[in-house]
ROGUBA-227210 format. One record per residue (C-alpha): residue in three letters; y, z, x; residue number from 1. Coordinates in nm, 3 decimals, decimal comma. Layout:
! residues N
<atom kenu="ala" py="Y" pz="Z" px="X" setor="NUM"/>
...
! end
This chain:
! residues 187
<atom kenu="unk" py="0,000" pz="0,000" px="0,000" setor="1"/>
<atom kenu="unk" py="0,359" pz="-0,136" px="0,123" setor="2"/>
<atom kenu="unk" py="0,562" pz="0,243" px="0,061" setor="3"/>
<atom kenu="unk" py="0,925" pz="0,211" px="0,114" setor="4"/>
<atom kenu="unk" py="1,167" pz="0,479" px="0,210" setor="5"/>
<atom kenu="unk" py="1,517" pz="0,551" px="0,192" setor="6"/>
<atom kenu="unk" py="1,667" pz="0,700" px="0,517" setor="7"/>
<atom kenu="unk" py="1,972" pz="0,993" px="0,371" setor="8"/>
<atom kenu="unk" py="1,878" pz="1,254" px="0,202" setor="9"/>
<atom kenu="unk" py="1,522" pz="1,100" px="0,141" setor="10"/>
<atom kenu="unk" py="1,379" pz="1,154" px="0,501" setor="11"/>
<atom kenu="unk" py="1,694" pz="1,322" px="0,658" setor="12"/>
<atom kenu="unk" py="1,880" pz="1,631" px="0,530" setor="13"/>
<atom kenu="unk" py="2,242" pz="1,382" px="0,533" setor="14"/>
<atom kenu="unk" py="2,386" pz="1,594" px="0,239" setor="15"/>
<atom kenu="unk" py="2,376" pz="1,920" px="0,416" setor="16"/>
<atom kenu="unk" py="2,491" pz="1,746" px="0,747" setor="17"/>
<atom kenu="unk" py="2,763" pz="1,541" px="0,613" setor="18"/>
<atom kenu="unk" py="2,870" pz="1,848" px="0,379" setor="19"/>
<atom kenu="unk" py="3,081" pz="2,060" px="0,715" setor="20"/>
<atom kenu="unk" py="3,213" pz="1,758" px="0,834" setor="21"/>
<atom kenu="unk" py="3,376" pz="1,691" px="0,485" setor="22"/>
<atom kenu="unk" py="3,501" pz="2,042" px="0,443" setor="23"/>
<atom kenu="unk" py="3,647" pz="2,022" px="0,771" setor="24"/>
<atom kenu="unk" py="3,855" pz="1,678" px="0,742" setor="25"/>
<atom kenu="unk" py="3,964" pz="1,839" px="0,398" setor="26"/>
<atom kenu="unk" py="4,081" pz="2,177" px="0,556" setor="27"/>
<atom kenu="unk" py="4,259" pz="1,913" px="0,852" setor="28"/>
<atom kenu="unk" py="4,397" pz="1,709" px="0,582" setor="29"/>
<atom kenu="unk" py="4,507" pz="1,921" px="0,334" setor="30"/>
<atom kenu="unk" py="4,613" pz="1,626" px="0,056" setor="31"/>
<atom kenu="unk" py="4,317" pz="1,466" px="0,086" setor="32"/>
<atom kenu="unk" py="4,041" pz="1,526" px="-0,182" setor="33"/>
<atom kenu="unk" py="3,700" pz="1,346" px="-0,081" setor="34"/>
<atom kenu="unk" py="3,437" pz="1,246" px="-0,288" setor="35"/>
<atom kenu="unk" py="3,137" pz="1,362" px="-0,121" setor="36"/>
<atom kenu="unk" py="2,868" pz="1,249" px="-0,367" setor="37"/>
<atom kenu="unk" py="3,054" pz="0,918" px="-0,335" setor="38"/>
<atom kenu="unk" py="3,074" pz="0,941" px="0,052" setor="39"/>
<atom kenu="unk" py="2,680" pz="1,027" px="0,087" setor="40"/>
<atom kenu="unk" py="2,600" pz="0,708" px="-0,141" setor="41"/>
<atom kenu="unk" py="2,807" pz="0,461" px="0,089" setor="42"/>
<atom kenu="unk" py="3,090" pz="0,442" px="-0,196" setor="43"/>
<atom kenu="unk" py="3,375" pz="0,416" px="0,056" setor="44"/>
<atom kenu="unk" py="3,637" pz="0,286" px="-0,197" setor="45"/>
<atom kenu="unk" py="3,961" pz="0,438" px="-0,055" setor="46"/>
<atom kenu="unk" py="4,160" pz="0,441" px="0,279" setor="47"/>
<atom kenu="unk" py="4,077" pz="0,812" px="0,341" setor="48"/>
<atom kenu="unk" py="3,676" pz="0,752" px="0,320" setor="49"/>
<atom kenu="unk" py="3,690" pz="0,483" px="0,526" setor="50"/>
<atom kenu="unk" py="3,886" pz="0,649" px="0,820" setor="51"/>
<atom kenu="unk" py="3,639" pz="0,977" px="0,768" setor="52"/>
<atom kenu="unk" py="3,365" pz="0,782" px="0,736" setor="53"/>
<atom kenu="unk" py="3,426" pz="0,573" px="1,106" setor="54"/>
<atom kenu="unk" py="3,538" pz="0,906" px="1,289" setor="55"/>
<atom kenu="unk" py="3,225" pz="1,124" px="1,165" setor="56"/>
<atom kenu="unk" py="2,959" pz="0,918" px="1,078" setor="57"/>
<atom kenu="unk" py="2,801" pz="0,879" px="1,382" setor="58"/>
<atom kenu="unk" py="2,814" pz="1,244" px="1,466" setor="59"/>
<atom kenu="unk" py="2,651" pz="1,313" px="1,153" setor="60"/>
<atom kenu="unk" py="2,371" pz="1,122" px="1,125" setor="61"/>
<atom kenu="unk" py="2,362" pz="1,154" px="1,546" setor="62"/>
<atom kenu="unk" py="2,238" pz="1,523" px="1,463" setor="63"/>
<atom kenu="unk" py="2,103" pz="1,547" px="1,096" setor="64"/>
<atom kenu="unk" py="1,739" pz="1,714" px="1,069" setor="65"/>
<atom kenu="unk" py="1,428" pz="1,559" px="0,920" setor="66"/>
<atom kenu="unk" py="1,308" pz="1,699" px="0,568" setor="67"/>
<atom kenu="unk" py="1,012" pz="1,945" px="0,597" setor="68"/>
<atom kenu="unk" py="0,678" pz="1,797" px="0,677" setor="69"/>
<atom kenu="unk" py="0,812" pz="1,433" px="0,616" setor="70"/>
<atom kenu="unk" py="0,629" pz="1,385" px="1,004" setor="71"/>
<atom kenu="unk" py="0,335" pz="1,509" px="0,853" setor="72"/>
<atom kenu="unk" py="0,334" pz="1,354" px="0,497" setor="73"/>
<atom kenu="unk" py="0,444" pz="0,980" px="0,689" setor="74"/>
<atom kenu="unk" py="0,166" pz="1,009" px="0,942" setor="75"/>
<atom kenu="unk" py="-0,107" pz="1,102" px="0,670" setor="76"/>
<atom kenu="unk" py="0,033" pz="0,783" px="0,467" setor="77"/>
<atom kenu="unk" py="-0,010" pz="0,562" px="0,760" setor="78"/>
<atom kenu="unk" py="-0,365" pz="0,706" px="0,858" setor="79"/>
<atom kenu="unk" py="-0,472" pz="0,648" px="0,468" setor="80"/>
<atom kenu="unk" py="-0,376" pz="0,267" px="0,557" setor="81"/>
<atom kenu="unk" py="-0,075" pz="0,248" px="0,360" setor="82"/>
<atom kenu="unk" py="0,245" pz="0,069" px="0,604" setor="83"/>
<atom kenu="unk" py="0,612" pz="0,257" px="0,582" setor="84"/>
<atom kenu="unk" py="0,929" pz="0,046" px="0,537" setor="85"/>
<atom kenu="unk" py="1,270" pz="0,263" px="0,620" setor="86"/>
<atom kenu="unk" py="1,500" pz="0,052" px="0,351" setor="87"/>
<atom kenu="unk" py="1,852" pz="0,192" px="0,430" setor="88"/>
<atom kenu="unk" py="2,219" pz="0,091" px="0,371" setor="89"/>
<atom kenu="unk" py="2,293" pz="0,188" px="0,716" setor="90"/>
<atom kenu="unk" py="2,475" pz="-0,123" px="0,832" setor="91"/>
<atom kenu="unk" py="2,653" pz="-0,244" px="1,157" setor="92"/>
<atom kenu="unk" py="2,994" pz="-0,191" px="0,972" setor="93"/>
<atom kenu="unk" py="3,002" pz="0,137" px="1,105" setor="94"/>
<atom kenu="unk" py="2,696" pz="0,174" px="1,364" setor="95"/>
<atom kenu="unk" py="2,733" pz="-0,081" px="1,610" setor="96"/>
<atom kenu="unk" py="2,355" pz="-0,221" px="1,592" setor="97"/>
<atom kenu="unk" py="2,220" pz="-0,036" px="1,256" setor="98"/>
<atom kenu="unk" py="1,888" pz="-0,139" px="1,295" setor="99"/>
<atom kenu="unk" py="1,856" pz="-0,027" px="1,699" setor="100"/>
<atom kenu="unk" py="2,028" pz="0,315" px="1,613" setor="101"/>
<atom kenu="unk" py="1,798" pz="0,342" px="1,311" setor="102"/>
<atom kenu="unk" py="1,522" pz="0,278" px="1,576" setor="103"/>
<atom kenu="unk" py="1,624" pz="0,494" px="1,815" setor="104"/>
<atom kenu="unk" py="1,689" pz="0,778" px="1,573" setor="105"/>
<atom kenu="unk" py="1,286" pz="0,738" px="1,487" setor="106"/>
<atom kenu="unk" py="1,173" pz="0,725" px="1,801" setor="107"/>
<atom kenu="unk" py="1,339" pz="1,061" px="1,924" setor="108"/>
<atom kenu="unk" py="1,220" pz="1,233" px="1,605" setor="109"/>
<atom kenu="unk" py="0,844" pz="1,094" px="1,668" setor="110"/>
<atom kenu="unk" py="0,870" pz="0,939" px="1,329" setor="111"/>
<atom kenu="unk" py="0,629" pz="0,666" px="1,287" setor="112"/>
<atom kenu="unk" py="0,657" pz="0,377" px="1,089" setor="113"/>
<atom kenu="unk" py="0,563" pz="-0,022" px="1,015" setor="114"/>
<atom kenu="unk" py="0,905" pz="-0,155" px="0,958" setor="115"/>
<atom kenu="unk" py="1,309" pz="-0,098" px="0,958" setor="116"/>
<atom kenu="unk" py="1,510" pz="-0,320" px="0,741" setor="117"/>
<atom kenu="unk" py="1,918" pz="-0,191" px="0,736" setor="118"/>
<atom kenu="unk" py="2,225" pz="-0,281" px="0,535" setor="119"/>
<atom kenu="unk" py="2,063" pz="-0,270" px="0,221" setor="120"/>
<atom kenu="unk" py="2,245" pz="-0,080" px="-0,081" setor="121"/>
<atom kenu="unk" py="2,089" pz="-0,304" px="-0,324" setor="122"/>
<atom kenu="unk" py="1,720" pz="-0,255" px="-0,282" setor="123"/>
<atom kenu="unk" py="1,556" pz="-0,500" px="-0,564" setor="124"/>
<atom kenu="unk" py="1,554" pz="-0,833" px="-0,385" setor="125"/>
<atom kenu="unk" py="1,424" pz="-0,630" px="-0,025" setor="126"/>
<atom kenu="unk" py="1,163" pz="-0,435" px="-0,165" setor="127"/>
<atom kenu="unk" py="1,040" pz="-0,789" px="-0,366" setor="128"/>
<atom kenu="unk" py="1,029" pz="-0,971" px="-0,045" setor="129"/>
<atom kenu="unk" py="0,861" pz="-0,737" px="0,139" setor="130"/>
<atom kenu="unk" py="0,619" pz="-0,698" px="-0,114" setor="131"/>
<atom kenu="unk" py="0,656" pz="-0,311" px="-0,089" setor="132"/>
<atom kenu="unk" py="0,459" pz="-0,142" px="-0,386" setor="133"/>
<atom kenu="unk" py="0,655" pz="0,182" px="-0,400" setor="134"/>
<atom kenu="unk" py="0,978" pz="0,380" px="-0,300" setor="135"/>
<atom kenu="unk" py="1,125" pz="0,671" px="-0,265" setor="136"/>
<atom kenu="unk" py="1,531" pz="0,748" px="-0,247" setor="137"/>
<atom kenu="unk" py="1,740" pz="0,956" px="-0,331" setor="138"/>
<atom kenu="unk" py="1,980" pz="0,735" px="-0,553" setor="139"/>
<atom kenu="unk" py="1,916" pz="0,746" px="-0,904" setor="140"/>
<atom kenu="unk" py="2,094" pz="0,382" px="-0,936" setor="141"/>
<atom kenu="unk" py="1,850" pz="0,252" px="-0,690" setor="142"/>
<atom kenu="unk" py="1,514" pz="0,350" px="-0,832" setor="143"/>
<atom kenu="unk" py="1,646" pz="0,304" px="-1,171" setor="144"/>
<atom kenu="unk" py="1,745" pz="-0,075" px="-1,060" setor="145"/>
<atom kenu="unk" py="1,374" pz="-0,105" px="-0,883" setor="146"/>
<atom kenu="unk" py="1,189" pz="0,059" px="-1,222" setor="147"/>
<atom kenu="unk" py="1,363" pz="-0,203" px="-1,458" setor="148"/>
<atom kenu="unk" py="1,275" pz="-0,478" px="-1,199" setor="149"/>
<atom kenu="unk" py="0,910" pz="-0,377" px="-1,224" setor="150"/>
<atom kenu="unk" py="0,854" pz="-0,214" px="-0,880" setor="151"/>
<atom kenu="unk" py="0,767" pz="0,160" px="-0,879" setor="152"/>
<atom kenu="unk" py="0,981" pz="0,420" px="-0,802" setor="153"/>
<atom kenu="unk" py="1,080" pz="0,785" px="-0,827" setor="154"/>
<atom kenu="unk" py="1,413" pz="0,947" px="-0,716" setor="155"/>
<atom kenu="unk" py="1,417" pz="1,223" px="-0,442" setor="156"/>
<atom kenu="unk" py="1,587" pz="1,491" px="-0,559" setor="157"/>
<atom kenu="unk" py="1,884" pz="1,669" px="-0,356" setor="158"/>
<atom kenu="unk" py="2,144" pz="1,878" px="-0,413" setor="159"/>
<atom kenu="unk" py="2,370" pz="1,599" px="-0,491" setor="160"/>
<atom kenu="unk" py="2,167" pz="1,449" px="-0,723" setor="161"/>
<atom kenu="unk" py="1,964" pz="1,746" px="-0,906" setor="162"/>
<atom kenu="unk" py="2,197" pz="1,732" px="-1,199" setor="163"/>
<atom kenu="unk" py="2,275" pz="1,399" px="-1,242" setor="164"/>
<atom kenu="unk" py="1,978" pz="1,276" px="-1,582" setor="165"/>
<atom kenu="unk" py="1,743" pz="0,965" px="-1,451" setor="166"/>
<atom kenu="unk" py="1,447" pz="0,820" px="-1,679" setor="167"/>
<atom kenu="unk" py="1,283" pz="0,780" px="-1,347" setor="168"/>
<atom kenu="unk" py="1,048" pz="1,022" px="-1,199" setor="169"/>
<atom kenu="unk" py="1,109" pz="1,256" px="-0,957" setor="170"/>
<atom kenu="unk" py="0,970" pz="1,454" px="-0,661" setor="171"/>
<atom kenu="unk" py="1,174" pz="1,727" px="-0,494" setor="172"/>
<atom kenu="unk" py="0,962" pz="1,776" px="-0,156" setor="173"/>
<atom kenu="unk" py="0,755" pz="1,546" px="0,097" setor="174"/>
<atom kenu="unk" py="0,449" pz="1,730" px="-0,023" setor="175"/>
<atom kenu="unk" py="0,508" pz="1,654" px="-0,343" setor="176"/>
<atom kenu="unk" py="0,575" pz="1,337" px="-0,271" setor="177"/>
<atom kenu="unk" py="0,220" pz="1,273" px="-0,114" setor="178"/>
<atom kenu="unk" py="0,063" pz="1,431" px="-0,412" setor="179"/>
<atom kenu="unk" py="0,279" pz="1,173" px="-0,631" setor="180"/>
<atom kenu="unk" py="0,145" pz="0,866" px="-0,471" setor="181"/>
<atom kenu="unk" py="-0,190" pz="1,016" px="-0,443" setor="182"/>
<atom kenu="unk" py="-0,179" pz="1,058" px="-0,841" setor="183"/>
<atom kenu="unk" py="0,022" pz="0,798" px="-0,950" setor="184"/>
<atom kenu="unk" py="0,000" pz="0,488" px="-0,718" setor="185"/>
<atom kenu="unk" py="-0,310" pz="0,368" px="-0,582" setor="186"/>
<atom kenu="unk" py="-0,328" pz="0,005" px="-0,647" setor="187"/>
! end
C-alpha cells in the first residue's frame, strides 16, 4: 500500500514549534496580530506573515521534534511492505531547495521513507499520480478534498485543528494511526 504523509504537525510537532516564535514577533511587534492557524497551514496572505514567515521559518522547522513513535509506527509500515510518500507544501519559496532540506531533515532524524514530493498544498492531483492509497495530514481541507476525490483519508488531529468539525476520520496519535490502517485499509 502507497501511504502518504503530511510533513507539519502530522510527523513533526510544527504547531508547538512555530507557536514561541509567533508570540515572540507579536511581543517585538506590538501592532501586529498573526494568524497562527493561518501561518501553520501556509496561508501567508498579508505583508506581516510573509516577512515572519522568511525570518523564522527556517529556524523553526530547523529544530521542530518528531511526533511520538512516528520512527517506530513508519518503520513497522515499511517492514509490512507498504512504501511512505512525505507530501508537503514545503516549497523553495522560502527553503532554498525544499525537497533537499526535506531530505536532509529525514536523514538526521533516521526517518525512513520511499519518496519526498514538496510544494504541494493541493494534494488531490499528487496523491492520484502517485497512486498513493491513503494519507494522513493534519488539514481538514486537505483530506476532506482527497475523501470527495475518492482517495482515503483521515485528518491528524492537533491542537490547531481539534476543534475545527470534519466528516473525515480522525486519529490523534501515530499508534493510533497504525491501528487505523491496520483496521481500515488493507487493500
Amino acid at each position: 500500500m502507497n501511504i502518504g504523509i503530511d510533513i507539519d504537525d502530522t510527523l513533526t510537532n510544527t504547531n508547538e514549534a512555530s507557536e514561541e516564535y509567533v508570540l515572540k514577533y507579536e511581543r517585538e511587534h506590538p501592532n501586529i496580530k498573526l494568524d497562527h492557524y493561518k501561518l501553520i497551514r501556509g496561508n501567508i496572505d498579508t505583508p506581516e506573515a510573509k516577512k515572519f514567515f522568511k525570518e523564522n521559518i527556517k529556524k523553526i522547522c530547523d529544530n521542530v521534534s518528531i511526533k511520538e513513535n512516528a520512527k517506530s509506527v513508519i518503520d513497522k509500515l515499511r517492514d509490512e511492505g507498504n512504501k511512505i510518500y512525505f507530501i508537503t507544501a514545503r516549497s523553495n519559496t522560502y527553503f532554498k531547495d525544499a525537497h533537499k532540506y526535506v531530505e536532509e531533515y529525514l536523514k538526521k532524524n533516521n526517518i525512513n521513507y520511499d519518496k519526498i514530493i514538496t510544494s504541494h498544498t493541493y494534494k488531490v492531483q499528487i496523491c492520484k499520480d502517485e497512486e498513493i492509497d491513503f494519507m494522513f495530514d493534519d488539514g481538514i481541507d486537505t483530506i476532506e478534498s482527497l475523501n470527495k476525490n475518492n482517495i482515503k483519508g483521515a485528518v491528524f488531529t492537533s491542537r490547531l485543528n481539534k476543534d475545527i468539525e470534519t466528516s473525515s476520520d480522525r486519529v490523534s496519535s501515530w499508534l493510533e494511526l497504525y491501528e487505523y490502517i491496520h483496521k481500515n485499509c488493507k487493500k
